[in-house]
PDBQT receptor file of N, H, CA, C and O in Angstrom, charges set to zero:
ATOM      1  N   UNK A   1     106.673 162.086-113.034  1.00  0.00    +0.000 N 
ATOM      2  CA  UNK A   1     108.091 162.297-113.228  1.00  0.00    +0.000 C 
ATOM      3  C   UNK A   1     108.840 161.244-112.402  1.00  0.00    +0.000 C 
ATOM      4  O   UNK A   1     108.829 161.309-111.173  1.00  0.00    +0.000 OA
ATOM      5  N   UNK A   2     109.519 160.229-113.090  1.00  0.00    +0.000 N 
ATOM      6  H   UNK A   2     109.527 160.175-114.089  1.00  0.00    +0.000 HD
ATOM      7  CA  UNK A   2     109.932 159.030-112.067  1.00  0.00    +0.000 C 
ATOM      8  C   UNK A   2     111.722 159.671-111.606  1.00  0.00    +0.000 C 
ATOM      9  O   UNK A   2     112.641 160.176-112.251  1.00  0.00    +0.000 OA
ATOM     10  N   UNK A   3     111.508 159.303-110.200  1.00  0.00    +0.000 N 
ATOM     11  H   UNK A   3     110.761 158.893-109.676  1.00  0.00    +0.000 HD
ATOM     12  CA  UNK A   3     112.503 159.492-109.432  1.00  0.00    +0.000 C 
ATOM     13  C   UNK A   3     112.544 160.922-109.073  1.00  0.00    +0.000 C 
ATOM     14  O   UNK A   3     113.538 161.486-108.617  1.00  0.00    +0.000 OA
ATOM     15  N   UNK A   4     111.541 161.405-109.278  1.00  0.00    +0.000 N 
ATOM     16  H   UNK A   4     110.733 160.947-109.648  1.00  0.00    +0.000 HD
ATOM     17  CA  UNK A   4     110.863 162.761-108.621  1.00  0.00    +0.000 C 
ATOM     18  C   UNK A   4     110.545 162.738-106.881  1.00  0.00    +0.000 C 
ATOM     19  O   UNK A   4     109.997 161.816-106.275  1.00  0.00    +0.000 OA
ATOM     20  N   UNK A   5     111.074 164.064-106.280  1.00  0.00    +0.000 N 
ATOM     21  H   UNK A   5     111.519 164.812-106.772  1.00  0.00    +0.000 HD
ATOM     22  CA  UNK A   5     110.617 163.551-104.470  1.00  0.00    +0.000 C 
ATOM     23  C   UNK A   5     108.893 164.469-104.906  1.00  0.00    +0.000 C 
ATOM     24  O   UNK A   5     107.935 164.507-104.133  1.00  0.00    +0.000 OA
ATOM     25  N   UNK A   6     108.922 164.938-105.941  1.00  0.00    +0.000 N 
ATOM     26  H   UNK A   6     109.700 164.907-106.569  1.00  0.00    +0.000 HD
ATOM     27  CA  UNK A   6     107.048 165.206-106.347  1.00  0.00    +0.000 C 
ATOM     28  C   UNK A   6     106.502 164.073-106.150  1.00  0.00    +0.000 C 
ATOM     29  O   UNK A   6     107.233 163.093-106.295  1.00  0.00    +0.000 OA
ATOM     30  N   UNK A   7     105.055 163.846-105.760  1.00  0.00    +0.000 N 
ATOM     31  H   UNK A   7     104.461 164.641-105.642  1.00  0.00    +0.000 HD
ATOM     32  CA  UNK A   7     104.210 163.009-106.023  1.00  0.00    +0.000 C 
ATOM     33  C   UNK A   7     103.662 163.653-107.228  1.00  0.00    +0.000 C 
ATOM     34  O   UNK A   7     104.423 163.287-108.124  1.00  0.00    +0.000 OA
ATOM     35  N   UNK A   8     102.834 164.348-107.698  1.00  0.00    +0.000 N 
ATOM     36  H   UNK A   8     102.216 164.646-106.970  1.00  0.00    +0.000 HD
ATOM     37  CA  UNK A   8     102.097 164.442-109.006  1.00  0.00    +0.000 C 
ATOM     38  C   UNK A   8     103.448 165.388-110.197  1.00  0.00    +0.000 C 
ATOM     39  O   UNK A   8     104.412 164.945-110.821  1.00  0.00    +0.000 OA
ATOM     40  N   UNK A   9     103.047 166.375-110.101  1.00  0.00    +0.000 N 
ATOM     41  H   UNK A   9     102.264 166.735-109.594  1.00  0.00    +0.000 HD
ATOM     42  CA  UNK A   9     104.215 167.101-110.597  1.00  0.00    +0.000 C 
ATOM     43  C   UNK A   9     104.898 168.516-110.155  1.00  0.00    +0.000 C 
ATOM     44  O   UNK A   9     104.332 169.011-109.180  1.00  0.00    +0.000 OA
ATOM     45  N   UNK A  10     105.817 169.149-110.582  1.00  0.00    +0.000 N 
ATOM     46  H   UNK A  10     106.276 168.747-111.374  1.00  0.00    +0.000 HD
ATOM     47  CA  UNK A  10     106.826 169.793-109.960  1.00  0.00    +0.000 C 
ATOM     48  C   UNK A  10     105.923 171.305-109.794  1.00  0.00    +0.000 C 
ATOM     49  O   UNK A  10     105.485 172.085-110.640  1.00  0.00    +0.000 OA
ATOM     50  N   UNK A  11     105.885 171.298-108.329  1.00  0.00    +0.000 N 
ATOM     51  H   UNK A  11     106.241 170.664-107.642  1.00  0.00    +0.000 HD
ATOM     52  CA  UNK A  11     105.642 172.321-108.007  1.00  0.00    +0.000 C 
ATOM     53  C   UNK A  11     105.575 174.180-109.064  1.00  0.00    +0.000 C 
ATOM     54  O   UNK A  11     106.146 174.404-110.131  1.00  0.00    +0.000 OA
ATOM     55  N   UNK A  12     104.937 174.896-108.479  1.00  0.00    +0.000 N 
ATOM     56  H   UNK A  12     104.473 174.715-107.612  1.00  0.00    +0.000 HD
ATOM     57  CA  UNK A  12     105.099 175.917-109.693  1.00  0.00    +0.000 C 
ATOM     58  C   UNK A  12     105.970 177.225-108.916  1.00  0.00    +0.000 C 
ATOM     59  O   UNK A  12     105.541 177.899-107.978  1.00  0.00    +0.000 OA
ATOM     60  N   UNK A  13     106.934 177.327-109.405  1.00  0.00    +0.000 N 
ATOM     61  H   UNK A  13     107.282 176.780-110.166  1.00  0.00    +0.000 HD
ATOM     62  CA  UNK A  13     108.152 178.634-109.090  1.00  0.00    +0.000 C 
ATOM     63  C   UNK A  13     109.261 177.993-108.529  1.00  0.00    +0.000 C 
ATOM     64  O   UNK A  13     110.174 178.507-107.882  1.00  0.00    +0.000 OA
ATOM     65  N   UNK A  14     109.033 176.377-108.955  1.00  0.00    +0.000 N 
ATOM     66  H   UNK A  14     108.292 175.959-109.480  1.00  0.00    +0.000 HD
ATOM     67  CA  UNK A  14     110.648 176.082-108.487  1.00  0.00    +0.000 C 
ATOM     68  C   UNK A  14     111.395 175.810-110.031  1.00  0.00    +0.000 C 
ATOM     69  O   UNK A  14     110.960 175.565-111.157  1.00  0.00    +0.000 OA
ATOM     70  N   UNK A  15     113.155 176.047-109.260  1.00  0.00    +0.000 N 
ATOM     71  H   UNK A  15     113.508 176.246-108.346  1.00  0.00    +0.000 HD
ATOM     72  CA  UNK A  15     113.489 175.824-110.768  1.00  0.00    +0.000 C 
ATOM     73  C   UNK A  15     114.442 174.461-110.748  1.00  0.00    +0.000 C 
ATOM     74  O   UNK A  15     115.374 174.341-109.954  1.00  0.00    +0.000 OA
ATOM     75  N   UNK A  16     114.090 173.472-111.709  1.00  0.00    +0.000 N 
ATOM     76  H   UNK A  16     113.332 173.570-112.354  1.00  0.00    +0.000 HD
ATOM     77  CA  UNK A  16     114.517 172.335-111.745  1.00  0.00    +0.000 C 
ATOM     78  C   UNK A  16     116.041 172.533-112.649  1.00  0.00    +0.000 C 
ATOM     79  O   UNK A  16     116.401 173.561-113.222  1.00  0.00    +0.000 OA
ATOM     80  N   UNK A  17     116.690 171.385-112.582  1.00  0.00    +0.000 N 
ATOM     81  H   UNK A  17     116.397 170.550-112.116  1.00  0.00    +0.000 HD
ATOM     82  CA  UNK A  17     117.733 170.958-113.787  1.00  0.00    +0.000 C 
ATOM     83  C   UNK A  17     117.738 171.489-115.271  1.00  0.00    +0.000 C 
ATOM     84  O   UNK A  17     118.507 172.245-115.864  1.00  0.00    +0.000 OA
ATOM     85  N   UNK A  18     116.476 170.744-115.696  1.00  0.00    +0.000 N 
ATOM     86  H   UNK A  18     115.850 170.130-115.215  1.00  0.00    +0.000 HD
ATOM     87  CA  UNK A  18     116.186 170.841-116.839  1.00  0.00    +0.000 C 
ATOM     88  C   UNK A  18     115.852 172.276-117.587  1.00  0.00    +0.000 C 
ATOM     89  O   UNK A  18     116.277 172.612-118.692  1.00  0.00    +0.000 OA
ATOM     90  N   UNK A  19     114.755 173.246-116.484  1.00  0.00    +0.000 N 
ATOM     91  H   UNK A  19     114.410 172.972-115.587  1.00  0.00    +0.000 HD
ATOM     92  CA  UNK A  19     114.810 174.005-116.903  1.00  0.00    +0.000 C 
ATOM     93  C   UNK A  19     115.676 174.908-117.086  1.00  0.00    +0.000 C 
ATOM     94  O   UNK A  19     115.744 175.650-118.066  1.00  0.00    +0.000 OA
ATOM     95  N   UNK A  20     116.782 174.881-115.620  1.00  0.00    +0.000 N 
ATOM     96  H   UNK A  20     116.726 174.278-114.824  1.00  0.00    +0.000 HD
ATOM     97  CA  UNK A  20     117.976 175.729-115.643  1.00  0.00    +0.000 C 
ATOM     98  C   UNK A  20     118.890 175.440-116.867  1.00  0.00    +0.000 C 
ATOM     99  O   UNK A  20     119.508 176.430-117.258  1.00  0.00    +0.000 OA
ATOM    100  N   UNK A  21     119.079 174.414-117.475  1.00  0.00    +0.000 N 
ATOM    101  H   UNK A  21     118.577 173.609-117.157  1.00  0.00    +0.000 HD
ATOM    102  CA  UNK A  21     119.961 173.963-118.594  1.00  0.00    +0.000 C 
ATOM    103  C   UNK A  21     119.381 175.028-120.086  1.00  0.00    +0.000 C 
ATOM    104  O   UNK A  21     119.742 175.921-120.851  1.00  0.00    +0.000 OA
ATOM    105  N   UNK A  22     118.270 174.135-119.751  1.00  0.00    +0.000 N 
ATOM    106  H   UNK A  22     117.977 173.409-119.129  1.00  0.00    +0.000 HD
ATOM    107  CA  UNK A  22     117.281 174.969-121.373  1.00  0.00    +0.000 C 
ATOM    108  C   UNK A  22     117.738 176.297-121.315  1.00  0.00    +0.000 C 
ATOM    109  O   UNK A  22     118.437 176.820-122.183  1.00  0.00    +0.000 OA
ATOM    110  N   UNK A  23     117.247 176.965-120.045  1.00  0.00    +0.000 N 
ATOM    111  H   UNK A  23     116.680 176.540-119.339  1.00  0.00    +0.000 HD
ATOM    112  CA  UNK A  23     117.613 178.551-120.036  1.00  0.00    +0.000 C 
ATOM    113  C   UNK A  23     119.466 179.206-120.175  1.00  0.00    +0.000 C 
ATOM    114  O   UNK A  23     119.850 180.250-120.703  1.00  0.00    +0.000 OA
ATOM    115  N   UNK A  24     120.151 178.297-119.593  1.00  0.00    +0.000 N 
ATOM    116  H   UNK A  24     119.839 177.450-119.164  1.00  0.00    +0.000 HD
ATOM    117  CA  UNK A  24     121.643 178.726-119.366  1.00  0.00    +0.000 C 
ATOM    118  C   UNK A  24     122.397 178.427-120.760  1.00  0.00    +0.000 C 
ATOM    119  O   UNK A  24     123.122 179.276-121.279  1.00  0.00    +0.000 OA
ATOM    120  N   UNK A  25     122.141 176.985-121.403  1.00  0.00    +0.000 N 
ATOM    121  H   UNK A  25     121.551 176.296-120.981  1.00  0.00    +0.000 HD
ATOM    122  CA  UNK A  25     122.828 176.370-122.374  1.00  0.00    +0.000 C 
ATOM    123  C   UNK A  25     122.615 177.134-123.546  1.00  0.00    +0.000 C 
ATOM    124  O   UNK A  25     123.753 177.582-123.690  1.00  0.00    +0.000 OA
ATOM    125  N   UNK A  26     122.106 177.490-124.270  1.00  0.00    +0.000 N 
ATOM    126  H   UNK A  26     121.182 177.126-124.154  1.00  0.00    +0.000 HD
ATOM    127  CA  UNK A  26     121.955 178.371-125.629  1.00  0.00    +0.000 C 
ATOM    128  C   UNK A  26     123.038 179.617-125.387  1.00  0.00    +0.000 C 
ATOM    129  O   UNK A  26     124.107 179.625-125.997  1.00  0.00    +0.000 OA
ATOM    130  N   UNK A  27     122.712 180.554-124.550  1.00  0.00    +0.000 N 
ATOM    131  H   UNK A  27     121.843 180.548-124.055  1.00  0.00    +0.000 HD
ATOM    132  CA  UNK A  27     123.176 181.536-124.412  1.00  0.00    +0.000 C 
ATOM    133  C   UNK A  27     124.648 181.754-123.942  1.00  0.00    +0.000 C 
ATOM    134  O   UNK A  27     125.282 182.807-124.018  1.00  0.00    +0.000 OA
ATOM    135  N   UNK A  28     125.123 180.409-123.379  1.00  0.00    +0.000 N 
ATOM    136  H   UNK A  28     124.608 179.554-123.317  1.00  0.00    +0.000 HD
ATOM    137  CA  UNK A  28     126.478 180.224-122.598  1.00  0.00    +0.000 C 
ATOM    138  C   UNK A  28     126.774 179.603-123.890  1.00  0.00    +0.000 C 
ATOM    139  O   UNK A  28     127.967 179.907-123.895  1.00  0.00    +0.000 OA
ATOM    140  N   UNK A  29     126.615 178.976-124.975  1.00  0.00    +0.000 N 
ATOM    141  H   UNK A  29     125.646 178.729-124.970  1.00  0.00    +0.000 HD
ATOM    142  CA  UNK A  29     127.518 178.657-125.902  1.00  0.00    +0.000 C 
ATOM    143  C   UNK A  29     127.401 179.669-126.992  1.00  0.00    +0.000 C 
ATOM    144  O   UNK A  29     128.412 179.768-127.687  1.00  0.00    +0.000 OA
ATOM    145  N   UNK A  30     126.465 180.393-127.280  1.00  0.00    +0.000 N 
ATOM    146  H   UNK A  30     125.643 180.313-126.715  1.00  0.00    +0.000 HD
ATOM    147  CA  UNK A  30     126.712 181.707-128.142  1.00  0.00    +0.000 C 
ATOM    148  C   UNK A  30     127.458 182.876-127.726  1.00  0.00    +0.000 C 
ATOM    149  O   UNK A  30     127.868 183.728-128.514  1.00  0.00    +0.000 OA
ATOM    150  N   UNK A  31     127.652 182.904-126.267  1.00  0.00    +0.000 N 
ATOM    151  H   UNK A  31     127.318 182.211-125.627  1.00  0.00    +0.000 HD
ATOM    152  CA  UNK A  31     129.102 183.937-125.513  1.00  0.00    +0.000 C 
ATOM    153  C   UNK A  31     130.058 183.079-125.681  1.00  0.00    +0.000 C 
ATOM    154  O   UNK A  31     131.096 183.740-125.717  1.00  0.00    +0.000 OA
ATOM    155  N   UNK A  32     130.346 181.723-125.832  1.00  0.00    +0.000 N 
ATOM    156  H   UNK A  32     129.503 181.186-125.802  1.00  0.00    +0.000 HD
ATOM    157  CA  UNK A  32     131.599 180.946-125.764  1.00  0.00    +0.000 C 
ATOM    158  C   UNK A  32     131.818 181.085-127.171  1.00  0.00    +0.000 C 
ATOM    159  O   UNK A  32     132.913 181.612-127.368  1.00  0.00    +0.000 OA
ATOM    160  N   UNK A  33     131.139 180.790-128.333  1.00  0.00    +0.000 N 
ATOM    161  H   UNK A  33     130.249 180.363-128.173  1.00  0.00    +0.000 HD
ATOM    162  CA  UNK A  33     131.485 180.607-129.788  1.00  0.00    +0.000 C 
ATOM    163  C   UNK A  33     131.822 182.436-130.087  1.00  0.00    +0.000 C 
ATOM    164  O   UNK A  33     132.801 182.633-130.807  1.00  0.00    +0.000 OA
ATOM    165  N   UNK A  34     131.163 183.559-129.638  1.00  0.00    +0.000 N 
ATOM    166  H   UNK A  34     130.368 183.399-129.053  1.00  0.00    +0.000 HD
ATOM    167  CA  UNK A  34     131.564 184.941-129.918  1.00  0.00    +0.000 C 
ATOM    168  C   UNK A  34     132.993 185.081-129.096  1.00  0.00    +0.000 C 
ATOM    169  O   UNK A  34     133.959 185.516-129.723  1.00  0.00    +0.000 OA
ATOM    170  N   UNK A  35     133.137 184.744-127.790  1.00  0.00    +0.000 N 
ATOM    171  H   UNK A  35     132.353 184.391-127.280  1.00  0.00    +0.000 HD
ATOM    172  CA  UNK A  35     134.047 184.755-126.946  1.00  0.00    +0.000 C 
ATOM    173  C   UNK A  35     135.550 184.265-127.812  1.00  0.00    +0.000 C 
ATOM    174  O   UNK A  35     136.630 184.856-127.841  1.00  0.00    +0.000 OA
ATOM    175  N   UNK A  36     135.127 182.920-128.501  1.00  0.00    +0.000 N 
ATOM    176  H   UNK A  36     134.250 182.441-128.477  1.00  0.00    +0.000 HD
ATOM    177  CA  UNK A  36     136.364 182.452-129.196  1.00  0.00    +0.000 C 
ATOM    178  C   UNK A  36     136.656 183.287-130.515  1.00  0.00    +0.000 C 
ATOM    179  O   UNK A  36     137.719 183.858-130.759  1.00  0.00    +0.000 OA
ATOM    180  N   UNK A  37     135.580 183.261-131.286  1.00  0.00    +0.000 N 
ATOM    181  H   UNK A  37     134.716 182.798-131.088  1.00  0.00    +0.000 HD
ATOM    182  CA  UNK A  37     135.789 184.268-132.667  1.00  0.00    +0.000 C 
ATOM    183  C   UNK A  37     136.445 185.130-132.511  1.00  0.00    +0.000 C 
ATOM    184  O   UNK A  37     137.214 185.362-133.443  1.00  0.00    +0.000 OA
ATOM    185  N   UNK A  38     136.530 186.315-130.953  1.00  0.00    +0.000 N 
ATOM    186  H   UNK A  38     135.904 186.127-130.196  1.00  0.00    +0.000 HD
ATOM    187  CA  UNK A  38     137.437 187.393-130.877  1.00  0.00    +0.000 C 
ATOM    188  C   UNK A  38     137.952 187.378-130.324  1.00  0.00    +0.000 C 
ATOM    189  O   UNK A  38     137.956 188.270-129.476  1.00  0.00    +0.000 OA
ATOM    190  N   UNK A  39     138.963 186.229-130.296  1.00  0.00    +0.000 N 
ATOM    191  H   UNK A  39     138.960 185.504-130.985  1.00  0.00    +0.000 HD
ATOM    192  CA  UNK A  39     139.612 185.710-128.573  1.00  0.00    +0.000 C 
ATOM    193  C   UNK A  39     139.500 186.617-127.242  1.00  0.00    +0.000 C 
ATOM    194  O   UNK A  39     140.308 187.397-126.737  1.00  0.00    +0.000 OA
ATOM    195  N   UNK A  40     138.521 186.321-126.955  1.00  0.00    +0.000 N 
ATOM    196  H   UNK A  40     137.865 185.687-127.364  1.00  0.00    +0.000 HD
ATOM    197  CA  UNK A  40     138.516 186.912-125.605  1.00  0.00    +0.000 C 
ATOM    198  C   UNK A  40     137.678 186.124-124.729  1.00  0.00    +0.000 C 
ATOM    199  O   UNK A  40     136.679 186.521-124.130  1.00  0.00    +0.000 OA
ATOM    200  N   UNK A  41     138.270 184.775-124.712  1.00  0.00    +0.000 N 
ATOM    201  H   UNK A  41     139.082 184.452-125.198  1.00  0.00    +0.000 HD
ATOM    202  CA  UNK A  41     138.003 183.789-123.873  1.00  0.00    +0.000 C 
ATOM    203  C   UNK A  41     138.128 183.810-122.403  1.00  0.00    +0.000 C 
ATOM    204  O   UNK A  41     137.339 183.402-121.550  1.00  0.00    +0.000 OA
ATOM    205  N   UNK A  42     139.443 184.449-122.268  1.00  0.00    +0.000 N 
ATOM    206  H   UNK A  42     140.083 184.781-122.961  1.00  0.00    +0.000 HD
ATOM    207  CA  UNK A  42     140.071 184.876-120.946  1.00  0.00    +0.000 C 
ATOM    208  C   UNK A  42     138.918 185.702-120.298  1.00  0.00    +0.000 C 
ATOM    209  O   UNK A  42     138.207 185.360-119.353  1.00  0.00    +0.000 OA
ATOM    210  N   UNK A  43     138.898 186.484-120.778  1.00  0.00    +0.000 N 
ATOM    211  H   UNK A  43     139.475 186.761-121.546  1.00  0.00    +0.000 HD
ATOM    212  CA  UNK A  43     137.982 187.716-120.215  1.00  0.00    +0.000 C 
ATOM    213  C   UNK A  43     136.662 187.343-120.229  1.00  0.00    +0.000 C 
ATOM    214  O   UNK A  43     135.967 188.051-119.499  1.00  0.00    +0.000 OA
ATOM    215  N   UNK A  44     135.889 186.185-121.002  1.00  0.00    +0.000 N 
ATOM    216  H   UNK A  44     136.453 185.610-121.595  1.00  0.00    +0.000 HD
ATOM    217  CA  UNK A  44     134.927 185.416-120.572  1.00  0.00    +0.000 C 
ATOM    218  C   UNK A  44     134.862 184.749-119.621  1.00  0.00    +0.000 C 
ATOM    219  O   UNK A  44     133.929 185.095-118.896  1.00  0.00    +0.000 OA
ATOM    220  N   UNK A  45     135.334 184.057-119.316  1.00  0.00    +0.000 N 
ATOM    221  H   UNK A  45     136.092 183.776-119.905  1.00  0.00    +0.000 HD
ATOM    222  CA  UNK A  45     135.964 183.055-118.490  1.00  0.00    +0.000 C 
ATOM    223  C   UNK A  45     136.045 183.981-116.853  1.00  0.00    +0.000 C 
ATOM    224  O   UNK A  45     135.276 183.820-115.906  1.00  0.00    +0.000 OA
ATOM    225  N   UNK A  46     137.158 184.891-116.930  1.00  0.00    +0.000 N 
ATOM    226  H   UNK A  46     137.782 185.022-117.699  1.00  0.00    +0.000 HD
ATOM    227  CA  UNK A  46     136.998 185.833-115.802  1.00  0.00    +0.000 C 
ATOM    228  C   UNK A  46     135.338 186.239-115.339  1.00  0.00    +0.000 C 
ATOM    229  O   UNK A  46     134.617 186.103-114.350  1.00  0.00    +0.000 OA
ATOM    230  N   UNK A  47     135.273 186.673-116.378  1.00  0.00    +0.000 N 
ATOM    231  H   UNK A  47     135.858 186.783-117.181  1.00  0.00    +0.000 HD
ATOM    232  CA  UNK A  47     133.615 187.626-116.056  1.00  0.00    +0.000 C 
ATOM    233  C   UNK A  47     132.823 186.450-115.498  1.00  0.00    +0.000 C 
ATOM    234  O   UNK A  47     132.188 186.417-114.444  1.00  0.00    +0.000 OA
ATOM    235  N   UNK A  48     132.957 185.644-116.262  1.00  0.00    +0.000 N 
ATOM    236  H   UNK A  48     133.473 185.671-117.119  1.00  0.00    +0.000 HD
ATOM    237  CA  UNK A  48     131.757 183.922-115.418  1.00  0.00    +0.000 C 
ATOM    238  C   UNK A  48     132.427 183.257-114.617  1.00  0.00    +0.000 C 
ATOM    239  O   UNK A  48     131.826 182.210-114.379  1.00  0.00    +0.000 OA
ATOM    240  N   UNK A  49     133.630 183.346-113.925  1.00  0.00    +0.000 N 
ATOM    241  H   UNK A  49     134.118 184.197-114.118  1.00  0.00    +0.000 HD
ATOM    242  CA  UNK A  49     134.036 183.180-112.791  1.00  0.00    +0.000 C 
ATOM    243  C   UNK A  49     133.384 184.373-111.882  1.00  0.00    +0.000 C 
ATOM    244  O   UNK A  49     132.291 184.017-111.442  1.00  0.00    +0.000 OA
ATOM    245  N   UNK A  50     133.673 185.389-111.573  1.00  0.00    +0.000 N 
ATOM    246  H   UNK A  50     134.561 185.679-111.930  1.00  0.00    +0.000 HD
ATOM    247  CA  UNK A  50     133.454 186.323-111.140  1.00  0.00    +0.000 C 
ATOM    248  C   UNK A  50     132.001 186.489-110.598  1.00  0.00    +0.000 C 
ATOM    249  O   UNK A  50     131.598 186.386-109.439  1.00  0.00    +0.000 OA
ATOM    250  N   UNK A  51     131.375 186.751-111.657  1.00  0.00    +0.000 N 
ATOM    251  H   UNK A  51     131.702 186.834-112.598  1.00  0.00    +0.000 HD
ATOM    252  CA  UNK A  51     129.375 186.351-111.191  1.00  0.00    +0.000 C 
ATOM    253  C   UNK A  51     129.418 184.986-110.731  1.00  0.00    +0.000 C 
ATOM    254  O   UNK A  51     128.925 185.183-109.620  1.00  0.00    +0.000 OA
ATOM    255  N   UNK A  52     129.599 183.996-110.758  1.00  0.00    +0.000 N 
ATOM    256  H   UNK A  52     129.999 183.837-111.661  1.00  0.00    +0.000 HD
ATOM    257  CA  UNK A  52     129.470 182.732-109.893  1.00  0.00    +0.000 C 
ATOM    258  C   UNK A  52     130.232 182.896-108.519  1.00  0.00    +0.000 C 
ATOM    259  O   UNK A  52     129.836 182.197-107.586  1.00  0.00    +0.000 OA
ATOM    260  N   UNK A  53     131.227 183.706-108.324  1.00  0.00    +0.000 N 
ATOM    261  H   UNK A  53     131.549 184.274-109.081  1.00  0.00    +0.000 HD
ATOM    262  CA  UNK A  53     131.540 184.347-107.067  1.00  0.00    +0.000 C 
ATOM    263  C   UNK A  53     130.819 185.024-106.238  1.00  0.00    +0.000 C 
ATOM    264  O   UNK A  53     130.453 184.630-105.131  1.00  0.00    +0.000 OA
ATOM    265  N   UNK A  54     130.475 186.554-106.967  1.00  0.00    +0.000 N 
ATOM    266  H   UNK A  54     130.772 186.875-107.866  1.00  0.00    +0.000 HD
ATOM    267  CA  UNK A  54     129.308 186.959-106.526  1.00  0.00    +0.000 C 
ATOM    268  C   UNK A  54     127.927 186.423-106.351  1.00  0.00    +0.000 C 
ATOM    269  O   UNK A  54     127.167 187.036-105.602  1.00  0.00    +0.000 OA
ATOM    270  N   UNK A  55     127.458 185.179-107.055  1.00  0.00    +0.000 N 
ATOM    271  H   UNK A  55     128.076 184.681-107.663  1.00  0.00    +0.000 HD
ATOM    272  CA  UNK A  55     126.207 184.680-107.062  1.00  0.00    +0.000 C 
ATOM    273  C   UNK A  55     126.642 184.046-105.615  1.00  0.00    +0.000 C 
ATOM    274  O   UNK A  55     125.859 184.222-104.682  1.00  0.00    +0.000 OA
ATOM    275  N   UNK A  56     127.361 183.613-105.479  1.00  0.00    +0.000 N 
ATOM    276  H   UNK A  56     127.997 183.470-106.237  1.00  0.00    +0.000 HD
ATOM    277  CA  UNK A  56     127.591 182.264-104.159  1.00  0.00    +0.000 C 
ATOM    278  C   UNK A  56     128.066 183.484-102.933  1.00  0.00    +0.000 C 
ATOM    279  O   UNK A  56     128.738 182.874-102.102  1.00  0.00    +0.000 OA
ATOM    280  N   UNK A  57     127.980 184.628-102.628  1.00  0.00    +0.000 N 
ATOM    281  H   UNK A  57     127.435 185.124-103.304  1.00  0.00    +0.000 HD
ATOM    282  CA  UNK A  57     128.442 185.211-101.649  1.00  0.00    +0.000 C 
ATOM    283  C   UNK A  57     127.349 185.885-101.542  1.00  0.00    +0.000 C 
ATOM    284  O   UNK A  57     127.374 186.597-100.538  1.00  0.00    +0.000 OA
ATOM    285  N   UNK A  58     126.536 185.957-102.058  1.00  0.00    +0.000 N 
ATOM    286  H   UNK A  58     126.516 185.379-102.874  1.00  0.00    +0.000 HD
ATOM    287  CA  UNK A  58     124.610 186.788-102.272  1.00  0.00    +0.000 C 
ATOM    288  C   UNK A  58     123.678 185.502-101.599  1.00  0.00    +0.000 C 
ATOM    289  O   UNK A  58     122.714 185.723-100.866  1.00  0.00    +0.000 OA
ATOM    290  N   UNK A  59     124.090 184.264-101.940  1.00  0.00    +0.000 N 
ATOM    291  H   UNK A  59     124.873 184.084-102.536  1.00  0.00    +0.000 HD
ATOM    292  CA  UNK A  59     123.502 183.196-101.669  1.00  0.00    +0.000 C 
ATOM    293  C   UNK A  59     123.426 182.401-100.134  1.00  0.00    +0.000 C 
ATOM    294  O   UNK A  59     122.560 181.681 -99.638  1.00  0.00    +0.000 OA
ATOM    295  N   UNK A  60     124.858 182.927 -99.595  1.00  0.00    +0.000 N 
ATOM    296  H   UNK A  60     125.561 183.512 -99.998  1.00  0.00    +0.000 HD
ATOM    297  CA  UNK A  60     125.244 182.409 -98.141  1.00  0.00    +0.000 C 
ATOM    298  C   UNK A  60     124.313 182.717 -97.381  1.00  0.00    +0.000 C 
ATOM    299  O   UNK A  60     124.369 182.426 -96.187  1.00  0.00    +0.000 OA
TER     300      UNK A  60
């Protein structure tokens, strides 16, 4: 993996970029495309503000 701080390859139970994307991206644009269909963007938007609040105050 070039520009990896791995020498061979990525350790097992860490979670990289890539995988976090694969896992987050599908599912964050099928709540954004349902979110818009019934406008309730706002209240998306709140709710994933909110858990990224709570995620980062669990995390300190």
């Amino acid at each position: 993996m070039p520009g990896s701080p791995y020498f061979d390859e990525v350790p097992k139970g860490i979670l990289t970029w890539p995988k976090l994307l694969t896992y987050t991206t599908p599912p964050l644009i099928l709540t954004l495309f349902f979110a818009s269909k019934y406008d309730l963007l706002l209240e998306t938007f709140s709710i994933l503000a909110l858990s990224f609040i709570i995620i980062g105050l669990f995390r300190k």
